[in-house]
DORO-812874 format. One line per field, with one value per atom (N, C-alpha, C, CB): chain; residue number from 1; x, y, z; residue in one letter. Coordinates in steps of 0.001 Angstrom, whole numbers, always signed. Glycine has a CB too. Layout:
chaine <- (A ...)
num <- (NUM ...)
u <- (X ...)
v <- (Y ...)
w <- (Z ...)
residu <- (A ...)
//
This chain:
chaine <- (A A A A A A A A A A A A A A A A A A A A A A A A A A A A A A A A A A A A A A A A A A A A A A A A A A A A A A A A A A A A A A A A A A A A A A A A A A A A A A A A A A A A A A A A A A A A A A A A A A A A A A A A A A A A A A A A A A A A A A A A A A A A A A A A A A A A A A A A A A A A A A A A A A A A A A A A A A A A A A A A A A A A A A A A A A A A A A A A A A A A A A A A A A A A A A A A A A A A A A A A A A A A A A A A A A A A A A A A A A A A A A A A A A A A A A A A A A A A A A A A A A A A A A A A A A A A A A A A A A A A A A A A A A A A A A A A A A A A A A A A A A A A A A A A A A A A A A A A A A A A A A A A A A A A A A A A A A A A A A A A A A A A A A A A A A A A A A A A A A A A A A A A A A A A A A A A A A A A A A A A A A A A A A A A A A A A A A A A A A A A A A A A A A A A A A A A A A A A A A A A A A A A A A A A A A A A A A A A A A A A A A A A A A A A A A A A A A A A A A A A A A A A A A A A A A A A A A A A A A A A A A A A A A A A A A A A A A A A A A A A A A A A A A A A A A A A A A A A A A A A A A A A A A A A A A A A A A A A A A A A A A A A A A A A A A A A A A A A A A A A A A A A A A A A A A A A A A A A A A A A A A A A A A A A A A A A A A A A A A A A A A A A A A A A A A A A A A A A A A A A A A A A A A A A)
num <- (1 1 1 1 2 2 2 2 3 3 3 3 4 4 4 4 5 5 5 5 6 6 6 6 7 7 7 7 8 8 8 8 9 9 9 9 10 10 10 10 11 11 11 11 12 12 12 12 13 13 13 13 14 14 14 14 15 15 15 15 16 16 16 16 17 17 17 17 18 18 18 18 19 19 19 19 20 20 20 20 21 21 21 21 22 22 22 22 23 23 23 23 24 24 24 24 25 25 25 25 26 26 26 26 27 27 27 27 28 28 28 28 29 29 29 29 30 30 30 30 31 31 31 31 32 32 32 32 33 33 33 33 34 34 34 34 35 35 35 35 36 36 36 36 37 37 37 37 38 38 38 38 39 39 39 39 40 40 40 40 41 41 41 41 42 42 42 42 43 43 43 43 44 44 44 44 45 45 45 45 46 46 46 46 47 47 47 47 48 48 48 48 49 49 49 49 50 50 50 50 51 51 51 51 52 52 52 52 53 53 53 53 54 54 54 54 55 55 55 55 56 56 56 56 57 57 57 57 58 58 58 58 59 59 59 59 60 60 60 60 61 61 61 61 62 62 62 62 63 63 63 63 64 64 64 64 65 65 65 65 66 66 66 66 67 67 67 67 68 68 68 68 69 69 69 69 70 70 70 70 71 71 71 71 72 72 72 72 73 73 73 73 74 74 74 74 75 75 75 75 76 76 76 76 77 77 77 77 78 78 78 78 79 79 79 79 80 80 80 80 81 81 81 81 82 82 82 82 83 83 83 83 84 84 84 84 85 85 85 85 86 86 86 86 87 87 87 87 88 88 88 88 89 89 89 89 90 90 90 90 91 91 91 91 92 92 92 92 93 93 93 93 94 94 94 94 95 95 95 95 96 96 96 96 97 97 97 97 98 98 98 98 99 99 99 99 100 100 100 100 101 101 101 101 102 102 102 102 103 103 103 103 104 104 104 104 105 105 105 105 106 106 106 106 107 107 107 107 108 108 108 108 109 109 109 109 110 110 110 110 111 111 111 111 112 112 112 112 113 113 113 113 114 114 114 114 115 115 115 115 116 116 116 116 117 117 117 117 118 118 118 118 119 119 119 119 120 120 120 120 121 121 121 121 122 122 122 122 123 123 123 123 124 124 124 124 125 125 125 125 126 126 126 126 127 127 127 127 128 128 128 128 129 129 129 129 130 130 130 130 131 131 131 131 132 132 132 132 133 133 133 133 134 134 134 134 135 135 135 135 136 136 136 136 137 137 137 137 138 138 138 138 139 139 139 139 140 140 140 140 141 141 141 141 142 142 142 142 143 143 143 143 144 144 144 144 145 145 145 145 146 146 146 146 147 147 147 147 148 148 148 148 149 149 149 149 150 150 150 150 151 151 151 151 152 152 152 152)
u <- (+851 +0 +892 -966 +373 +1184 -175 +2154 +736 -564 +189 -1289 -708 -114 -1178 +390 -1104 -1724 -2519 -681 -3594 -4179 -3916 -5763 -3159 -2721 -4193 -1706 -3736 -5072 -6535 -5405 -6223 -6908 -7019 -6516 -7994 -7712 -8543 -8727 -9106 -9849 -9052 -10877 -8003 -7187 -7169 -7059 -7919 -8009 -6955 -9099 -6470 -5344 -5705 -4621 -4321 -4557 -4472 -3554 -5447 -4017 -4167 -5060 -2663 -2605 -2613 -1357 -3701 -3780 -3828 -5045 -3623 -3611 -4355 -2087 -4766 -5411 -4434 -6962 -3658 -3164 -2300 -4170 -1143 +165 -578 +2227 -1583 -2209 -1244 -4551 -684 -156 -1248 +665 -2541 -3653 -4204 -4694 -2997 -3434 -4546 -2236 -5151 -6540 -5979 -8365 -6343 -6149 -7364 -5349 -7385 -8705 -8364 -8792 -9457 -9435 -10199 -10127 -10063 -10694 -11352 -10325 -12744 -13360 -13339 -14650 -12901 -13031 -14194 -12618 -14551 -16324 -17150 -17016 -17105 -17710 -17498 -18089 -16113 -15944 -16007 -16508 -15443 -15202 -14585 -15698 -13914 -13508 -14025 -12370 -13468 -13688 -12860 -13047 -13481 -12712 -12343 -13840 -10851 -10659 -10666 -9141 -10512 -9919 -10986 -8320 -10791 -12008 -11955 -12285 -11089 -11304 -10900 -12644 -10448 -9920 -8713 -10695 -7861 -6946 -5293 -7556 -4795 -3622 -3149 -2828 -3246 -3412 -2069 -4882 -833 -523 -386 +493 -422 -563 +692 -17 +240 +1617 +2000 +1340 +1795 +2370 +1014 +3457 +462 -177 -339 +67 -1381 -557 -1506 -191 -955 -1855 -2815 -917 -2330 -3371 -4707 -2739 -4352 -5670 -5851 -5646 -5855 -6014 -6381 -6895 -5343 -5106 -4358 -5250 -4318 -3637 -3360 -3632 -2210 -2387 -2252 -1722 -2569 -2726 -2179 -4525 -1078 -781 -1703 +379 -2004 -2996 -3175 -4054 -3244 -3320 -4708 -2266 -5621 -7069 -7873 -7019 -7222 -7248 -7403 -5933 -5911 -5884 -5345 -4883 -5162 -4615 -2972 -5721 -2247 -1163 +156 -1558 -366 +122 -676 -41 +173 +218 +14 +2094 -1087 -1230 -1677 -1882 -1384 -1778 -2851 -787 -3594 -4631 -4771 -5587 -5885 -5950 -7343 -6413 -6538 -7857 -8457 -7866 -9505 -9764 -10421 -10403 -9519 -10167 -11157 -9031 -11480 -12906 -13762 -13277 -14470 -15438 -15045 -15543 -16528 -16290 -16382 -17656 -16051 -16073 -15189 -15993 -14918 -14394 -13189 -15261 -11609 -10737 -10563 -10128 -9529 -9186 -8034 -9042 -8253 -6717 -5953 -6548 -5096 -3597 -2801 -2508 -2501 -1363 -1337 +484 -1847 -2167 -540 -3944 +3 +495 +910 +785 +1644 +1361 +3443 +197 +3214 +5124 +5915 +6216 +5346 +6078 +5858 +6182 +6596 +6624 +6859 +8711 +6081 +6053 +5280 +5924 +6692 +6267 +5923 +7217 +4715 +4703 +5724 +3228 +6327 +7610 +7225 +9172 +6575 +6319 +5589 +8180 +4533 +3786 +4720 +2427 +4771 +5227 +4280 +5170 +4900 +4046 +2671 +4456 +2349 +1633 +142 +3151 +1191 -176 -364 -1696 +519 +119 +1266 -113 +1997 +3035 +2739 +4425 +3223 +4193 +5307 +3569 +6420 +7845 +7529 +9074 +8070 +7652 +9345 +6407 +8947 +10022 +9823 +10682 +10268 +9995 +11764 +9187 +10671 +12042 +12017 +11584 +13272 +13509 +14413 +13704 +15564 +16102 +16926 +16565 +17117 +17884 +18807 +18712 +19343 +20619 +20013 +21550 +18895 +18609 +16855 +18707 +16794 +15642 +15372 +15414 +14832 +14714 +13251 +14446 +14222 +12896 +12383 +12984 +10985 +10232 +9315 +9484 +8518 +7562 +6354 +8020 +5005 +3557 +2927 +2958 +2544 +1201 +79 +804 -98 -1710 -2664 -2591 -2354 -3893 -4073 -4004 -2762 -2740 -2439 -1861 -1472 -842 +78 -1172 +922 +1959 +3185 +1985 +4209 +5367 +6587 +5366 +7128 +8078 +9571 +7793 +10422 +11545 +12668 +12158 +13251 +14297 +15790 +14071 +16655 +18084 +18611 +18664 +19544 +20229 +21476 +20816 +21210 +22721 +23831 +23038 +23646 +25386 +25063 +26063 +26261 +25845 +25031 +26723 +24236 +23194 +23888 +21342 +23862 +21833 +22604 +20560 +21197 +21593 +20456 +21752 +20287 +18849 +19160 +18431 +17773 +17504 +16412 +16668 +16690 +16094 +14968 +17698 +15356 +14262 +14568 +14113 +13553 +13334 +12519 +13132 +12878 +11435 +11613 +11101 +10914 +10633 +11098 +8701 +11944 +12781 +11566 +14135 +11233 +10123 +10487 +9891 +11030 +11156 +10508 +12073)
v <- (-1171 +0 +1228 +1 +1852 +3085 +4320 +3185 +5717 +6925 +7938 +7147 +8742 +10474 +11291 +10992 +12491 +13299 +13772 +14410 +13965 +15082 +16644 +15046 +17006 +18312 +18951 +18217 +20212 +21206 +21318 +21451 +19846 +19296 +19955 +17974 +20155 +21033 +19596 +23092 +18961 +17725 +16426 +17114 +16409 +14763 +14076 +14017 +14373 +12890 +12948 +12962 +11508 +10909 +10530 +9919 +9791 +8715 +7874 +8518 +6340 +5313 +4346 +3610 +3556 +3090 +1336 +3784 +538 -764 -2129 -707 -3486 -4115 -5528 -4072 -6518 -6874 -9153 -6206 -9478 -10344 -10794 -11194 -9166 -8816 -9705 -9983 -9144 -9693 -8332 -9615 -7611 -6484 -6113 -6658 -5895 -5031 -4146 -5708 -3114 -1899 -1233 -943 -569 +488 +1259 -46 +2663 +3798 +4688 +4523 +5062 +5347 +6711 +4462 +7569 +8857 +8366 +10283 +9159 +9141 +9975 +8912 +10004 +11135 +11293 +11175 +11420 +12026 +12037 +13359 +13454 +13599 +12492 +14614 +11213 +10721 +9518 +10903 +9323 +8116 +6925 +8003 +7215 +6548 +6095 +6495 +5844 +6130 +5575 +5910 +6563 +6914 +5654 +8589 +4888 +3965 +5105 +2234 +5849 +6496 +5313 +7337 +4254 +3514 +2507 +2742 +1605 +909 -761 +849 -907 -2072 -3470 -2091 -3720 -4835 -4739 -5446 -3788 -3938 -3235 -3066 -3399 -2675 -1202 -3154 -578 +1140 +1629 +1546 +2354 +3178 +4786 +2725 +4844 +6630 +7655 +6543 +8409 +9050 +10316 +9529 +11292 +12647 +13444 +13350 +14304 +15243 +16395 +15351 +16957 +18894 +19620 +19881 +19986 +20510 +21842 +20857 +22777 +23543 +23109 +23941 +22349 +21632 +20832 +21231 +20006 +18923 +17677 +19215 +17010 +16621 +15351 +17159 +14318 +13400 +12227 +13235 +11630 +11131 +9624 +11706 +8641 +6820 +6578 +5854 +5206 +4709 +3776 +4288 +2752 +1947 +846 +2780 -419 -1173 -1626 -2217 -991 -662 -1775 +1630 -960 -848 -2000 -318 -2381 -4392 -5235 -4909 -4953 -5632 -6084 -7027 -5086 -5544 -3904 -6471 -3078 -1969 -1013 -1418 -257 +827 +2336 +760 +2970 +3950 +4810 +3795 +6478 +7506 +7953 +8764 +8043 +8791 +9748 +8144 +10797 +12493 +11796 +14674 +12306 +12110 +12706 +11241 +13822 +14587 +14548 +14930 +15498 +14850 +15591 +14813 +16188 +16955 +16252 +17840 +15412 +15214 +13762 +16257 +13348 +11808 +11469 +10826 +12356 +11980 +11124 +12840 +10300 +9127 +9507 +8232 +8503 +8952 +9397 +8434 +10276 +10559 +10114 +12143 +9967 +9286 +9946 +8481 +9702 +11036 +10470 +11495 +9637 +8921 +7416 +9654 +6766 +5506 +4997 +5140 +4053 +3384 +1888 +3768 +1338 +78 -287 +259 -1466 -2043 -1256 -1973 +49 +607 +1041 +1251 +1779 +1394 +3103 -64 +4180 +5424 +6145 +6119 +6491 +7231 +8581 +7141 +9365 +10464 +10465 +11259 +12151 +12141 +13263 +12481 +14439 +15362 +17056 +15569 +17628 +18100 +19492 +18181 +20276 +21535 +22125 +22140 +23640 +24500 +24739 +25625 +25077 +25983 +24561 +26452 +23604 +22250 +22314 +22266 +22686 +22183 +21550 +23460 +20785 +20032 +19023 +20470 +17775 +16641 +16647 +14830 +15556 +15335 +14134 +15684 +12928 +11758 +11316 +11547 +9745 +8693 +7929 +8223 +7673 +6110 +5799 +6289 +4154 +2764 +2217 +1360 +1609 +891 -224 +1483 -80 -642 -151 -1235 -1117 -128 +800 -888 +975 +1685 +2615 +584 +2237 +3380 +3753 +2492 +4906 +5810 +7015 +6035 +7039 +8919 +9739 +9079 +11194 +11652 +12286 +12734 +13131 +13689 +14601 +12589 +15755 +16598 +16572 +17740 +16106 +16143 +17567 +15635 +17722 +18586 +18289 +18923 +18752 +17600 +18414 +17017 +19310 +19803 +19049 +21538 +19110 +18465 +16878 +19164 +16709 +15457 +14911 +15029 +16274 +16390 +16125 +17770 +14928 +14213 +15060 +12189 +15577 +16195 +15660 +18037 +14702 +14081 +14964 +12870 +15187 +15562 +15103 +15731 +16027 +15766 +15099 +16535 +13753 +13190 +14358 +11472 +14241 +14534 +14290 +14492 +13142 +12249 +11354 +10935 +10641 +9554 +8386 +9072 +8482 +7356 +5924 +7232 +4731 +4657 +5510 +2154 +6318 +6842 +6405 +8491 +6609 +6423 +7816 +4540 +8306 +9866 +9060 +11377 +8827 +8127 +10073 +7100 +10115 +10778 +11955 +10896 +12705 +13905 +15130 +13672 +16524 +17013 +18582 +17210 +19253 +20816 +21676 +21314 +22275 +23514 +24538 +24610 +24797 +25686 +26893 +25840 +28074 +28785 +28773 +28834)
w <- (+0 +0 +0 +1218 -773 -837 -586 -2570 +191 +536 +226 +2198 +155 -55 +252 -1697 +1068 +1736 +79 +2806 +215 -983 -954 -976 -1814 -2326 -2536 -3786 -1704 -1399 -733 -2346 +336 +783 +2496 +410 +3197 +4413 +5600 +4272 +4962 +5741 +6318 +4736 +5596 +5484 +5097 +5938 +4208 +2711 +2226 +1214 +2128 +1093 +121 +1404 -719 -2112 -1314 -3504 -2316 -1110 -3208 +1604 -2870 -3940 -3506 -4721 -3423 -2605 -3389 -1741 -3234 -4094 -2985 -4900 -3417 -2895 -2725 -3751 -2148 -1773 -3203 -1092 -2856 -3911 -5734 -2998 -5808 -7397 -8035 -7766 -8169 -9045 -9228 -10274 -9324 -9965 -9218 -10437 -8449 -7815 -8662 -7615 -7164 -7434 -6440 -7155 -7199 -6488 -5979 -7264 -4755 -3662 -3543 -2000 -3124 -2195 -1062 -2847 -17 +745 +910 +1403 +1610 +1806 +3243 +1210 +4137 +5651 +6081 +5868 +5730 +5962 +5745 +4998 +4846 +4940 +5443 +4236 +5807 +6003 +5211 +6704 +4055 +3335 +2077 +3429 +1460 +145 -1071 +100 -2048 -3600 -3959 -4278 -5110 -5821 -7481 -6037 -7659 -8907 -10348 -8707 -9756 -11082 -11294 -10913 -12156 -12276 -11472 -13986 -10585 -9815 -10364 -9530 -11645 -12022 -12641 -12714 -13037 -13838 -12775 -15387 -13599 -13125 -13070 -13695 -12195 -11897 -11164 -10732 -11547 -10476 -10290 -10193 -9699 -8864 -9637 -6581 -10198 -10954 -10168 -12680 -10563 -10182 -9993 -11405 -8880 -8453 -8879 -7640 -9431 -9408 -8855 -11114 -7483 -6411 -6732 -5224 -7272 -8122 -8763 -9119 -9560 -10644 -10237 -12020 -9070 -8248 -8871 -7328 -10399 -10745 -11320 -10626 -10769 -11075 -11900 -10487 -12409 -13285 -13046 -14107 -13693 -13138 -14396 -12745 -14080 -15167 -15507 -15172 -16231 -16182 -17376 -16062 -17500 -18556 -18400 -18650 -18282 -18410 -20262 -18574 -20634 -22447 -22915 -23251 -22551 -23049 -22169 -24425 -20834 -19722 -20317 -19274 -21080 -21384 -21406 -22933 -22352 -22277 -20862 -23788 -20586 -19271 -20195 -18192 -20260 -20940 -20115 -21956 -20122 -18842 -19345 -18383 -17670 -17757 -16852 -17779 -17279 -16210 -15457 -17413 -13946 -13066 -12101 -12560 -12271 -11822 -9943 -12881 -9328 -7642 -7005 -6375 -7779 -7690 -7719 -8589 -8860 -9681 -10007 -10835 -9753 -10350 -12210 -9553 -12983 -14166 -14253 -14997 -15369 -15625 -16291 -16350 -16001 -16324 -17436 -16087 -17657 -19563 -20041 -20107 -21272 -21725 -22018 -22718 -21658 -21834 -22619 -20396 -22832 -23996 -23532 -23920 -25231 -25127 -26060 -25853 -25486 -26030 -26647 -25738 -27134 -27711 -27713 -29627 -26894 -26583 -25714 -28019 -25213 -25218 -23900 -26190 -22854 -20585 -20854 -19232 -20847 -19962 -18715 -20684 -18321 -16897 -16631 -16046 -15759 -16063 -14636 -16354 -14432 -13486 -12497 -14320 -13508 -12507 -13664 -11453 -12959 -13640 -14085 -12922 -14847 -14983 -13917 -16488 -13718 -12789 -12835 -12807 -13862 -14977 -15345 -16792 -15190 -15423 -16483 -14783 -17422 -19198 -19334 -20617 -19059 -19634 -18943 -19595 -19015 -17981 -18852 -17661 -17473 -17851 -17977 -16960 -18765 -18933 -19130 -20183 -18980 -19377 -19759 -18796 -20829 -21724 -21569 -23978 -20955 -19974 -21131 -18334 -21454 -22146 -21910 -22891 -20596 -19819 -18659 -20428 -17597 -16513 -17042 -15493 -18117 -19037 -19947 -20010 -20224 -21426 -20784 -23562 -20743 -20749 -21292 -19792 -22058 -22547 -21854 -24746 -21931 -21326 -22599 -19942 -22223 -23181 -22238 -24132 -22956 -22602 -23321 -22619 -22703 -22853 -23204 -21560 -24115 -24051 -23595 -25060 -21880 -22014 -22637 -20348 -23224 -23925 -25175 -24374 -25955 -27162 -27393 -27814 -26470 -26691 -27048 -27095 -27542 -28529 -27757 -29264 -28112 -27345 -28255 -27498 -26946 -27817 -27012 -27913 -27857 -26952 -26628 -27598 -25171 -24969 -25160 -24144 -25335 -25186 -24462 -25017 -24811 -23636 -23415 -23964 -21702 -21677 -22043 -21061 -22405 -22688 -23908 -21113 -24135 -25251 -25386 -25579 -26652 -25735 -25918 -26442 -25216 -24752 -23236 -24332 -22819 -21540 -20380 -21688 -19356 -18806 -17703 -17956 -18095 -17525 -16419 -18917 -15030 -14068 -13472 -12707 -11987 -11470 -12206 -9911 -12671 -13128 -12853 -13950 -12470 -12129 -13085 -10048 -12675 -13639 -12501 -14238 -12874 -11888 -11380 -12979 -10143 -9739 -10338 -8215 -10911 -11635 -12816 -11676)
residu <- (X X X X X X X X X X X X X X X X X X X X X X X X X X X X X X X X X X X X X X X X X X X X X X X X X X X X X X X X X X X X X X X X X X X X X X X X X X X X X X X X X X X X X X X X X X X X X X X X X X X X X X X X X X X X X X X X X X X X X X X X X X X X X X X X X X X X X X X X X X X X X X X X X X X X X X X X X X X X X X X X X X X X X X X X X X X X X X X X X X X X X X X X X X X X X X X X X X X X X X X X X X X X X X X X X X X X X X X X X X X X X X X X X X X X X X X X X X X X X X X X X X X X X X X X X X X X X X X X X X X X X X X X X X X X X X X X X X X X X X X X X X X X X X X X X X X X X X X X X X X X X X X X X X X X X X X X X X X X X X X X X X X X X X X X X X X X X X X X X X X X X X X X X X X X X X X X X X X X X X X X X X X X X X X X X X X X X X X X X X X X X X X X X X X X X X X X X X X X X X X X X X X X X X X X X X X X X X X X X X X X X X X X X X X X X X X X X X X X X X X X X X X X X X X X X X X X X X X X X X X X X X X X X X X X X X X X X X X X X X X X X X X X X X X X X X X X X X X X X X X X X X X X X X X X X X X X X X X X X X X X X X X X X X X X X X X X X X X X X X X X X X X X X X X X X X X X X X X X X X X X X X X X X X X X X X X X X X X X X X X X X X X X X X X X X X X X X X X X X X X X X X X X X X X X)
//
């Protein structure tokens, strides 16, 4: 089980990210305090994990092999409102991570794994969608591990 306090939250509701006798097919919860009880965000059978927060737009994103129980494709999940997740970038063979939101909440930083040695990063448009890959520092194959957006 994994938790995290909810960003912008004044009650005490967390995430919690739980799995049910180590099956890998985490579901990710809110809690509601007031009511004593929690929100199921994901849909309860597949494989879900908890990505990056952005406490402003109270926003978060789930990785999730929802789709075909095989690829992990991101989705936006709103902690307001129970509308149903959105798809943020579906993919096919291919393992990306979102890392951490820009300020501003129109970007993510992402990583596409390819092995402990090689990772590249890249930047999301979540309005558009548009993957735009970054520079390795060094020669590739390289792996660009934790990454975040300079608060500036």
């Amino acid at each position: 089980m994994c938790s995290s306090d909810l960003p912008g939250s004044s009650d005490g509701a967390i995430i919690l990210s739980v799995s049910q006798g180590g099956n890998e097919n985490d579901q990710v919860l809110q809690s509601q305090p007031t009511e004593g009880r929690f929100r199921l965000l994901t849909d309860g059978k597949s494989r879900n994990l908890l990505g990056p927060i952005h406490r402003e737009l109270r926003t978060a994103v789930i990785h999730s092999n929802r789709r075909n129980g095989r690829d992990t494709d991101l989705f936006l999940c709103s902690l307001d409102s129970t509308t149903p997740l959105r798809p943020l970038l579906e993919v096919s063979n291919e393992h990306w991570n979102a890392m951490d939101w820009s300020p501003d909440g129109q970007r993510l930083l992402l990583q596409k794994y390819v092995s402990i040695n090689e990772s590249l990063p890249a930047i999301l448009e979540v309005s558009t969608g548009r993957l735009t890959p970054l520079p390795l520092a060094g020669p590739a194959p390289s792996a660009a591990m934790a990454m975040r957006f300079a608060a500036d």
